[in-house]
C-alpha positions in Angstrom: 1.4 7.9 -28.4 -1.2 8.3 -25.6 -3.4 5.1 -25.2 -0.4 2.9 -25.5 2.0 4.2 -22.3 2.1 3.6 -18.9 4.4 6.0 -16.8 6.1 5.5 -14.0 7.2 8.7 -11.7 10.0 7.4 -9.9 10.2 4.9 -12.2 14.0 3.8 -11.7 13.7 3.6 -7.6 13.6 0.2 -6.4 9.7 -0.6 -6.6 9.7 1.8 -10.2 12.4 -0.6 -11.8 10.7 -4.3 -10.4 6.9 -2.9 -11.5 8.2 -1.3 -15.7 10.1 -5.1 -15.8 6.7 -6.8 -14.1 4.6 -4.2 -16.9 6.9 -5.0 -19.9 6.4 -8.9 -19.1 2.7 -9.0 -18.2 1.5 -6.3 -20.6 1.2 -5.2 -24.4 2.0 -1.2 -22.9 5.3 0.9 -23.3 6.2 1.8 -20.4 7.6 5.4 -20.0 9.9 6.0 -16.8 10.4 9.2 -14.9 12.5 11.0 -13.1 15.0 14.0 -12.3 18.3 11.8 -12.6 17.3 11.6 -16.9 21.2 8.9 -17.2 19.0 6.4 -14.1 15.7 6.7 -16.4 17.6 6.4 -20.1 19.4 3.6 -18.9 16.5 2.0 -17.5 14.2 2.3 -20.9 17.4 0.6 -22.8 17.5 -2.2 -20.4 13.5 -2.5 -20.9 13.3 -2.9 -24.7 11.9 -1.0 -27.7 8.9 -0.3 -24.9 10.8 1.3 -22.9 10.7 5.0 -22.7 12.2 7.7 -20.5 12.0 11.3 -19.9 13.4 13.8 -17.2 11.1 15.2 -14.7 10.3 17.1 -11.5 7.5 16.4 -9.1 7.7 20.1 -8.3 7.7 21.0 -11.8 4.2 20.9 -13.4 5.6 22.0 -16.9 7.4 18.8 -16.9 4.5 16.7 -15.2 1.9 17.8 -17.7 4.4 17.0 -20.7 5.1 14.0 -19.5 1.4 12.7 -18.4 -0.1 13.7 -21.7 1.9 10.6 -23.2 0.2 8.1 -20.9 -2.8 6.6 -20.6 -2.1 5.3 -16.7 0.3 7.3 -14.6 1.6 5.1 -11.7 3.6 7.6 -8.6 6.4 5.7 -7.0 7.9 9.0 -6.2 8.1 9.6 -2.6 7.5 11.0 0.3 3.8 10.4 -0.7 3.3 12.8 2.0 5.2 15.5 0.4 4.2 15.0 -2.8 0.7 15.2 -2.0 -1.5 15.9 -5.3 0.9 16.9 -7.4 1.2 13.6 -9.7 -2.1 12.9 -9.4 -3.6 16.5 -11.0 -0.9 16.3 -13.8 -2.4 12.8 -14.7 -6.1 14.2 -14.4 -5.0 17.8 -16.3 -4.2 15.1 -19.1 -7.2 12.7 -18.5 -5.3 9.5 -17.6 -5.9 7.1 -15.3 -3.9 7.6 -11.5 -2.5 4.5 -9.1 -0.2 5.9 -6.2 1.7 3.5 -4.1 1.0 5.7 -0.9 -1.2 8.5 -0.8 -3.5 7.6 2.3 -6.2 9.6 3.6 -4.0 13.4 2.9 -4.4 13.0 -0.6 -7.8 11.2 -0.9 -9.4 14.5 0.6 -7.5 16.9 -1.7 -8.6 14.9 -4.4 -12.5 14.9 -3.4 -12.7 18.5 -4.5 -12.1 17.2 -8.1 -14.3 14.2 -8.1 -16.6 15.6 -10.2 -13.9 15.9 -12.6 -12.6 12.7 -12.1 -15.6 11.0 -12.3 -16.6 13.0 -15.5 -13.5 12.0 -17.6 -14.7 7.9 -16.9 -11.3 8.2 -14.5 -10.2 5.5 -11.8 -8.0 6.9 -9.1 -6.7 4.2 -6.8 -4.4 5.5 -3.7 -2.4 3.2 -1.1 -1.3 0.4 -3.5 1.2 -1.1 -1.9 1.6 -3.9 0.6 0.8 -1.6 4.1 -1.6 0.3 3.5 -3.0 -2.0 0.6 -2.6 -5.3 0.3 -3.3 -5.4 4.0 -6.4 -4.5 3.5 -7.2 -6.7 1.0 -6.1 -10.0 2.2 -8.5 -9.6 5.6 -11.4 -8.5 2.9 -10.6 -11.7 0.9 -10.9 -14.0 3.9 -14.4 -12.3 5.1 -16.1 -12.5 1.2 -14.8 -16.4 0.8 -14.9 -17.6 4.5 -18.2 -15.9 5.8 -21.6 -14.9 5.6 -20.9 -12.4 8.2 -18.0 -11.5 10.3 -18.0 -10.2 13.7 -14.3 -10.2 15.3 -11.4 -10.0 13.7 -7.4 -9.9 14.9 -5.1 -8.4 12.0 -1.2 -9.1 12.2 1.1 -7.8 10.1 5.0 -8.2 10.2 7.4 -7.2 7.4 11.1 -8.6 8.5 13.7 -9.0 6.2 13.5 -5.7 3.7 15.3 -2.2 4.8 12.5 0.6 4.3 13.7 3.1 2.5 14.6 6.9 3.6 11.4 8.1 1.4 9.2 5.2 3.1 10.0 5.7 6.4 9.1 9.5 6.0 5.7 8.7 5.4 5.9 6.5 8.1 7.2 9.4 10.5 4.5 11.4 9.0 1.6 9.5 9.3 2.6 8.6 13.0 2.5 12.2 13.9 -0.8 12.8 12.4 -2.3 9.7 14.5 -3.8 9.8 17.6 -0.8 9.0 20.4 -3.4 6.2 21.9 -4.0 4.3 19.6 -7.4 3.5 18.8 -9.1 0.0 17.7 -12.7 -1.1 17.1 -15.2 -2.4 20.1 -18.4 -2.6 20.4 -19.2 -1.4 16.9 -17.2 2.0 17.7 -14.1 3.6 17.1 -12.1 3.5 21.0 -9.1 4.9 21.9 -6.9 3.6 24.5 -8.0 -0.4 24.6 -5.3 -1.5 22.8 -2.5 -3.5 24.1 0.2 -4.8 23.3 0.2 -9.1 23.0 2.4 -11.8 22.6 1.5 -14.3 20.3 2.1 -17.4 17.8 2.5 -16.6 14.6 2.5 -19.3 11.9 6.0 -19.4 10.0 7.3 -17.0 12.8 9.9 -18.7 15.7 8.7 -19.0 19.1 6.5 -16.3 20.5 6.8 -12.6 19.0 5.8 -9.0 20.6 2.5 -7.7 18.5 2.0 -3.8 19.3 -0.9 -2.0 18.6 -1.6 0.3 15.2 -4.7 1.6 13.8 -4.9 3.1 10.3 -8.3 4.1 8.7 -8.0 1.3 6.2 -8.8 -0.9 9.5 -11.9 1.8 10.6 -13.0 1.2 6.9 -12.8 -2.6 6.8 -15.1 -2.7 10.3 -17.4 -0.7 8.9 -17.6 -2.0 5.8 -18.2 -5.8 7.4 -20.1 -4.5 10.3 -17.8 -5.7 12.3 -18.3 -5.6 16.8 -14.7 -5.8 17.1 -11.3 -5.4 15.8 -7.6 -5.2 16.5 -4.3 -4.4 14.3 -0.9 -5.1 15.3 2.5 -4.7 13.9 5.2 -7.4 14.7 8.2 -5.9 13.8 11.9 -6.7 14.1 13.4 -5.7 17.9 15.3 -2.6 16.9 12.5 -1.8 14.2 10.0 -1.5 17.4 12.2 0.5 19.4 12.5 3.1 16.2 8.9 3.3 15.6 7.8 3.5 19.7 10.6 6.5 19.4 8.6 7.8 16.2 5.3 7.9 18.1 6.1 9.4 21.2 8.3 12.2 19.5 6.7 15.3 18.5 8.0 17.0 14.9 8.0 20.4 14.4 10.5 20.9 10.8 11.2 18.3 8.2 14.9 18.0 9.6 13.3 16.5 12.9 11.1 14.5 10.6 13.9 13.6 8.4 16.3 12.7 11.4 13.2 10.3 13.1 13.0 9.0 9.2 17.2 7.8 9.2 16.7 6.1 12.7 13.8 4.2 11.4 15.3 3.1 7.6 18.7 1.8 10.1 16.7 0.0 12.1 14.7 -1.9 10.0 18.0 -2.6 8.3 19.3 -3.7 11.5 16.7 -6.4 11.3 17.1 -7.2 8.0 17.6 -10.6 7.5 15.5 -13.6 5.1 12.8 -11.4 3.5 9.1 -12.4 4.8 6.0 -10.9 4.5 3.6 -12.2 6.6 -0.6 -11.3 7.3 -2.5 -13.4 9.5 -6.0 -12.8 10.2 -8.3 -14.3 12.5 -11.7 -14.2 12.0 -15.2 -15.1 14.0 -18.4 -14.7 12.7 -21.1 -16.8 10.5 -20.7 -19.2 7.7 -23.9 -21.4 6.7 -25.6 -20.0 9.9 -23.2 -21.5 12.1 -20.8 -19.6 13.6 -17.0 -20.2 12.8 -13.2 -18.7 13.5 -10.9 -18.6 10.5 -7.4 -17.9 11.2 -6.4 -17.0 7.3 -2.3 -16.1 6.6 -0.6 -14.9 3.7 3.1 -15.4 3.1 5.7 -13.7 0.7 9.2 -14.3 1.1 11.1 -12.1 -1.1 12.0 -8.4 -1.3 9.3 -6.8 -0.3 9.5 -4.1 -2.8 8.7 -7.0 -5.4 5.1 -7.5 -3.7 4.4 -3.5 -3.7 5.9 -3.6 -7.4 3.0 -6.6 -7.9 0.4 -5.0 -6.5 0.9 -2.0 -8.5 1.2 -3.9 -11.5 -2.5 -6.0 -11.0 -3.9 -2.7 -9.9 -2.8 -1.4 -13.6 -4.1 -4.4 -15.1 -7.6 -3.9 -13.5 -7.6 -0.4 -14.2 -7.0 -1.0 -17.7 -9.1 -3.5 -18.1 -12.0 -1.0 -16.5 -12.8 -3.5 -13.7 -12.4 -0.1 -11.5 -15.1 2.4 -11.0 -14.6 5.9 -12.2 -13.7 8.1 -9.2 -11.0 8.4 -5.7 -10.4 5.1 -4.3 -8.2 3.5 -1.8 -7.3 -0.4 -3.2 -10.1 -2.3 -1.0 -12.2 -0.3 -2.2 -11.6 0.2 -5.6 -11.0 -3.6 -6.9 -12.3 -6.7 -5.6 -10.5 -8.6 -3.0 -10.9 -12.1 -5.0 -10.1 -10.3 -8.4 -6.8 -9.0 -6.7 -5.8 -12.1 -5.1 -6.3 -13.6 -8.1 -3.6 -12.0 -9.5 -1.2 -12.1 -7.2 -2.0 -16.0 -6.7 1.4 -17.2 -8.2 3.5 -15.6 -6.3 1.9 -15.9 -2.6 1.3 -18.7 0.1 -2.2 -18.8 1.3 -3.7 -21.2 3.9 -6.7 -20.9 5.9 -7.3 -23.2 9.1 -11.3 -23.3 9.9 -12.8 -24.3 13.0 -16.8 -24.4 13.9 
């Protein structure tokens, strides 16, 4: 019965399962899985309870999208490659007026979905893309450390390393995909203006991190949106990945990709090699921050720690994204996460399950 159903496309993939067990636990929903393999999705609703629903599907079939989006009142995509997927989840779920959270998405399908905001907007409809831990939560954890450590922020240094957890095939295709639509120098904030070419790579100290580790320069637009949001004169993102994981993705931004088999083939080299890496799961941000705080200025160096699989943290931050969906703390319209629920609110959530310390100078 719609009103009572969540659904999950991809639902019994690796984030799909952790996010209907995290949904069945934290939530009065059914949860309704999907997916072409229908034995995966039936035996997952049996492990899930008298909640837990299945039905076959096919992200290039919209018969079967449309059937099974009418059931739900929130359709969550797990399905991947976001970037091949595009819109296709997302205008089954508004063709049946329910609610949309995608773990990827990015910018591609944020501007295929502005030609239906109108729509969106007029069916009281929250659309939130990028829910997951990069893009997503690595956007929100530098927003929460500017709205409860500032008044206003100037500079600000964004790490983000991810050791421990294989990406998978899927994952690393959006990865390939979105490296070949950035610019090859990559581009940072200074000066209160997009630059290309000032970034370089660093060595640094990383709390919780051995000795000193390699940062390399990235720049997605959930960084451009962040230091424009804050006002911000300068900022800087870096990866810190794994040694063979840096090799990969220095490979997958100098290669040029003209089929999905070269994409595909750049994708394999990446998943091995962050699994060459793998080793104790971490998830690590650290942020460090100058501006203003009581009209003094002030540097905050803010890190966030999670040290599990990190397909349980995407799984989480689809799960309080649902929550805050449901409980129509979201706008109606096309959002990416920091921008569609507060960075305090979100945190909030997730509060249980990470480490958070802040270290704040004058």
């Amino acid at each position: 019965m719609k009103g009572a159903m969540i659904g999950i496309v991809g639902g019994y993939g690796s984030v799909g399962r952790y996010l209907a067990e995290s949904l069945i636990e934290k939530t009065a929903h059914s949860v309704l899985i999907g997916g072409r393999d229908a034995g995966k999705a039936e035996a997952l609703a049996g492990e899930l309870g008298e909640r837990g629903h299945w039905m076959r599907i096919d992200t290039e079939d919209r018969q079967s999208l449309d059937a099974f989006c009418c059931r739900c009142e929130l359709v969550i995509n797990c399905a991947g490659p976001s970037r091949v997927i595009l819109d296709k989840v997302a205008l089954a779920a508004l063709r049946s007026s329910a609610h949309y959270i995608d773990a990827g998405g990015e910018e591609p399908l944020f501007d295929l979905l502005s030609g239906r905001l109108g729509d969106i907007r007029e069916d009281g409809l929250s659309f939130v893309l990028s829910t997951g831990i990069y893009p997503g939560l690595s956007a929100i954890f530098p927003a929460y450390v500017a709205d409860t450590q500032f008044d206003r922020v100037e500079d600000a240094d964004l790490f983000f390393s991810f050791g421990g957890s294989r990406l998978s095939l899927n994952s690393a295709w959006d990865c390939v995909r979105a490296f070949n639509s950035y610019e090859k120098s990559v581009p940072c904030y200074e000066g209160g203006q997009l630059v290309s070419g000032k970034s370089q790579p660093r060595t640094v100290d990383l709390p919780g991190l051995s000795g000193s580790v390699y940062a390399h320069p990235t720049f997605m637009e959930e960084a451009r949106r962040l230091a424009e949001r804050y006002a911000m004169q300068n900022l800087h993102a870096y990866l810190v990945p794994g040694e063979a994981t840096l090799r990969a993705l220095i490979a997958v931004k100098g290669g040029t990709y003209t089929s999905e088999e070269d994409e595909l083939e750049a994708a394999r080299r990446l998943s091995e090699a962050t699994a060459e890496d793998a080793g104790n799961p971490l998830t690590l941000y650290h942020v460090v921050m100058k501006g203003e705080s009581g009209k003094a200025p002030c540097t905050v160096c803010g890190t966030m720690r999670y040290e599990d699989d990190s397909t349980k943290l995407v799984a989480l931050v689809l799960e309080a994204t649902a929550e805050l969906v449901l409980d129509r703390e979201t706008k109606p319209g096309v959002f990416f996460l920091e921008e569609a629920v507060a960075a305090t609110r979100m945190m909030d959530h997730l509060k249980g399950v990470l480490s958070v310390t802040f270290d704040k100078a004058g």
